[in-house]
N, C-alpha and C positions, 0 to 999 in steps of 0.2 A: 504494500500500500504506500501509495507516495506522500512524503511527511506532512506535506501542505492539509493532504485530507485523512490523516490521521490528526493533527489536530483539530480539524472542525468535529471528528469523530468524537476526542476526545470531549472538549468543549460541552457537546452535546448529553454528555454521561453526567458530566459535570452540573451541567443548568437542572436534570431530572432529579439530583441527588439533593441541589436546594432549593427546588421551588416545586409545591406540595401536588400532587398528582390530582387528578380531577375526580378520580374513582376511590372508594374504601381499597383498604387491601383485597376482596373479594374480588376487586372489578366491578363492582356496584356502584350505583352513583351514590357517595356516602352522603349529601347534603349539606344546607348551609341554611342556618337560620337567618332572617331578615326581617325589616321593621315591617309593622302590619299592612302599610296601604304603598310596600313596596312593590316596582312592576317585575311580577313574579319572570324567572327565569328556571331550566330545569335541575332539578334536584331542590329550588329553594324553598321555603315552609315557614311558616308561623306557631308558634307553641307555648300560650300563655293559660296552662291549668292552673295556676293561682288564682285565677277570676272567677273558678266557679271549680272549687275543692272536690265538692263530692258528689255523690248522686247519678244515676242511669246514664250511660254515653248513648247515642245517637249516631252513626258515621253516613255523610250522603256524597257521594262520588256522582262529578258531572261529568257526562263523558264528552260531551265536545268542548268544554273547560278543560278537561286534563285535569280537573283539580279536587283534591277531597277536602270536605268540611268535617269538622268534628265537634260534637255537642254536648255539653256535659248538664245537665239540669236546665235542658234547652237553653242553655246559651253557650256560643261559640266561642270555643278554647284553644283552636287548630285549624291551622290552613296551608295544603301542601301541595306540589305539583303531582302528577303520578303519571304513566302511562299505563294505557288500559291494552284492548286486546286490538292486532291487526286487522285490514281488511279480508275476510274469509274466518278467523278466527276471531267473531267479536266477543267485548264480554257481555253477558246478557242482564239488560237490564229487570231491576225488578226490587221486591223487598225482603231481604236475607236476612237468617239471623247466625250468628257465631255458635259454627258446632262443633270444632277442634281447633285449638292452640297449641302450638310448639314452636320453643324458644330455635331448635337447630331442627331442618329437615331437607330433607331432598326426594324428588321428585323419582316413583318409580318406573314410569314411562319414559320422561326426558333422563338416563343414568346421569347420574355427575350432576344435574341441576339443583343447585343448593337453595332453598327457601328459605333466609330466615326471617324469625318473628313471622313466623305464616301463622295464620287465622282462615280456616277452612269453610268458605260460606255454603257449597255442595258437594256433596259425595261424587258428583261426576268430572270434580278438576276444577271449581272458583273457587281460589284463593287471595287472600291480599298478604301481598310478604314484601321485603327488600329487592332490591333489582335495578338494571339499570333503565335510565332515565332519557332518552336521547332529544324528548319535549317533541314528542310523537307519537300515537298510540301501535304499540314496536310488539307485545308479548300474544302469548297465544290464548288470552280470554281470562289471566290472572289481573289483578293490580298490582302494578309493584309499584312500592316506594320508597324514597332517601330511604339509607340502610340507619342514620341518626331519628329520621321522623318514624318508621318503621317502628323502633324500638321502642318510642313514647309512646305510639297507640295502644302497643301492645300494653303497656302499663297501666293503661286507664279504663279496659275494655274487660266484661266478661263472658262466659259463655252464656249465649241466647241474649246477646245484645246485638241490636237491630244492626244492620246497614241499609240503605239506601241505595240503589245505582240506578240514575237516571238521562235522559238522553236531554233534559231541557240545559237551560243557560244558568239557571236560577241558583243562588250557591243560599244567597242571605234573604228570609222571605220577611211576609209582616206578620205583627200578632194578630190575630184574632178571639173573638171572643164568642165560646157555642154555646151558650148561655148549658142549661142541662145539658147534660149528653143528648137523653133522646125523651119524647117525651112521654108523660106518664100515661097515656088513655091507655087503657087496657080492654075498652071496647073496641079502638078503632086500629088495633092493633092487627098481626096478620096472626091465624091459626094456623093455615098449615103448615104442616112440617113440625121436625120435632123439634124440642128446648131441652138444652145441654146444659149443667153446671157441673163441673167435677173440679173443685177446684184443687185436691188434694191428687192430682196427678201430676204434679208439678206447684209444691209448697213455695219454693222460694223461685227467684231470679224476675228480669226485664219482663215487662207487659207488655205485647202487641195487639192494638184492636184491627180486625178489616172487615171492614164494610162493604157486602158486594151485592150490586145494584142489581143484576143481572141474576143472582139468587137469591133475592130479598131475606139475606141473612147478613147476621152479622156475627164474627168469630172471634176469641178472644185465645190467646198463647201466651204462656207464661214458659220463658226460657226454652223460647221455640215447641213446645207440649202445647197441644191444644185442651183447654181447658171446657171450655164452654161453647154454644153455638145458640142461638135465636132467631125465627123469624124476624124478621124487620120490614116495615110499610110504609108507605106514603113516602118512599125517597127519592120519587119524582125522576128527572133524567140524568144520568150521569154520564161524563164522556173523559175515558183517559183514565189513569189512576192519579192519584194527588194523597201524600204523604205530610202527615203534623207530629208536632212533636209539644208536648205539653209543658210550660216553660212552671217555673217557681213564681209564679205572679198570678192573684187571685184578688179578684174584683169586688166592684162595689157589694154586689149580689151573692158575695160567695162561691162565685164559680169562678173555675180556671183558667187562665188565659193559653192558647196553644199557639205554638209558630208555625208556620207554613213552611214548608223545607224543600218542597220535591214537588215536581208535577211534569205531566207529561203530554197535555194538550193545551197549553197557555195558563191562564190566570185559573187557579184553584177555585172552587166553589167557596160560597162563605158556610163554616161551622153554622150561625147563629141565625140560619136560614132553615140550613139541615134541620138543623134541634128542632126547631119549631113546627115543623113536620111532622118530622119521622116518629113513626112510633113503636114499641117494644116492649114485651111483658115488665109492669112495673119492676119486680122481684128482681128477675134479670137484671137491669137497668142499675137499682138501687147497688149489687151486688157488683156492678163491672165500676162504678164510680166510687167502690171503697176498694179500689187496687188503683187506679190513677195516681202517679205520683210525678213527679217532675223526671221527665224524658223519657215515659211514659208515649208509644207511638198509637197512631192512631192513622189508617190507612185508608180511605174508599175509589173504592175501581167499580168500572165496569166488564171486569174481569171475574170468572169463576173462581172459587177458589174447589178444587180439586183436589184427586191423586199426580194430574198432571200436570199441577201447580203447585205442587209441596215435596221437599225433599226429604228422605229420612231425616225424623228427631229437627225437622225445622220445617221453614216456609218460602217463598218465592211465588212472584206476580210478575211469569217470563212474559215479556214481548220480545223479546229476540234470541240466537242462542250463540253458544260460543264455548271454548273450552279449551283451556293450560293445564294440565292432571296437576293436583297438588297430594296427589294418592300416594 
């Protein structure tokens, strides 16, 4: 080698050894935190859990944002870049809950593909883990993210705690206010079909409500278990799914105020339109509004909810599909 380009060789060794590489040691894009109404760039994140300590996480991933939000007692503690799934290999949006956690894993179909901090949203390969970041939707229907922000959500999340993934723009929505959940007539209520309360199939963990317009029921999940099921009436037309999240803020009247998070056909329906409506066995009612607590979710579609819209020991409200094995 001619000395002239052995030194640039050199040189070159030299500049990698003191100035910090762009990737974790993994090859993952390790991230970089940045002020909150910074213009995000990839690998970079927000992460101020101080503002709201404790209480049900919430996570809603927008997919043509590239970016996840994260919700802690429905207010937002997290904001990060991510890439989702390839064209051919999308991820599928819809509403998940967390059904395995592991700190180190790798993938049994991809050999050698390392997941860490994966959180397994379905048994058929959606996961959210560490990865890299190219500020492009680059994997094959996982989320990955900063191998640094990775590592925080995993800390704040637990099993049969909801995710979001949605195809709107929407990251940060408004409160609203459903006055009741739903309301009390129990004459004008729907009979058929059967009423479900078992709430001792799943004593502890996250609450999910889904409301589906389409089977005038409405379903309740405690740490992805479903608990309960009721007719539900008078919910009038629905179009798209639209996802809330029950914030720590309660009103003049006593009732709680919920955040808008997710929606998938423009502007969400108003709660306190719904309430006013819809109706469902008192009993029920009474009984699904003493498990509401703050990040507490609350779903309604015009989608069934199913065998082919629930995954083992969880849930999911697919409109599309996609799949990275986190198997």
């Amino acid at each position: 080698m001619p000395f002239p380009k052995l030194i640039l060789v050199c040189a070159a060794l030299l500049l990698l050894l003191v100035r910090p590489p762009a990737f974790g040691v993994s090859g993952y894009t390790k991230g970089r935190q940045v002020a909150p109404f910074s213009k995000f760039k990839p690998g970079d994140y927000v992460w101020h859990p101080e503002i709201s300590p404790s209480g049900p996480v919430v996570i809603l991933v927008s997919l043509p944002d590239q970016t996840m939000y994260v919700y802690r007692n429905g207010v937002r503690i997290g904001r990060s870049t991510v890439s989702t799934g390839k064209p051919g290999r999308s991820t599928p949006t819809g509403v998940f809950t967390i059904l395995q956690k592991k700190v180190e894993h790798e993938s049994n179909i991809y050999k050698g593909a390392k997941m860490p901090h994966m959180q397994r949203l379905t048994w058929s390969g959606i996961a959210m883990h560490a990865g890299q970041l190219p500020g492009y939707p680059a994997s094959h229907g996982c989320v990955r993210l900063p191998e640094d922000f990775a590592e925080r959500v995993y800390s704040v999340t637990t099993m049969g705690s909801t995710v979001i993934i949605a195809d709107n723009k929407s990251g940060s929505g408004v409160t609203t206010d459903p006055g009741l959940l739903f309301a009390a007539n129990k004459e004008a209520a729907v009979q058929a079909g059967a009423l479900v309360w078992k709430p001792d199939l799943a004593p502890k963990g996250a609450v999910s409500i889904i409301v589906s317009s389409i089977d005038g029921a409405v379903y309740i999940y405690r740490n992805g278990v479903e608990i309960g099921r009721a007719p539900i009436g008078n919910i009038g037309s629905i179009s798209g799914t639209y996802a809330y999240s029950a914030t720590a803020t309660i009103d003049s009247n006593g009732q709680r105020d919920w955040l808008s998070v997710a929606s998938t056909k423009g502007r969400a329906p108003s709660l306190k339109d719904l309430a006013s409506r819809a109706t469902v066995d008192p009993e029920f009612r009474s009984n699904v509004r003493a498990l509401i607590t703050p990040g507490t979710s609350l779903i309604v579609t015009n989608l069934p909810v199913n065998t082919n819209t629930q995954s083992s020991s969880g849930f999911n409200i697919l409109t599309s599909g996609g799949g990275e094995s986190a198997q």
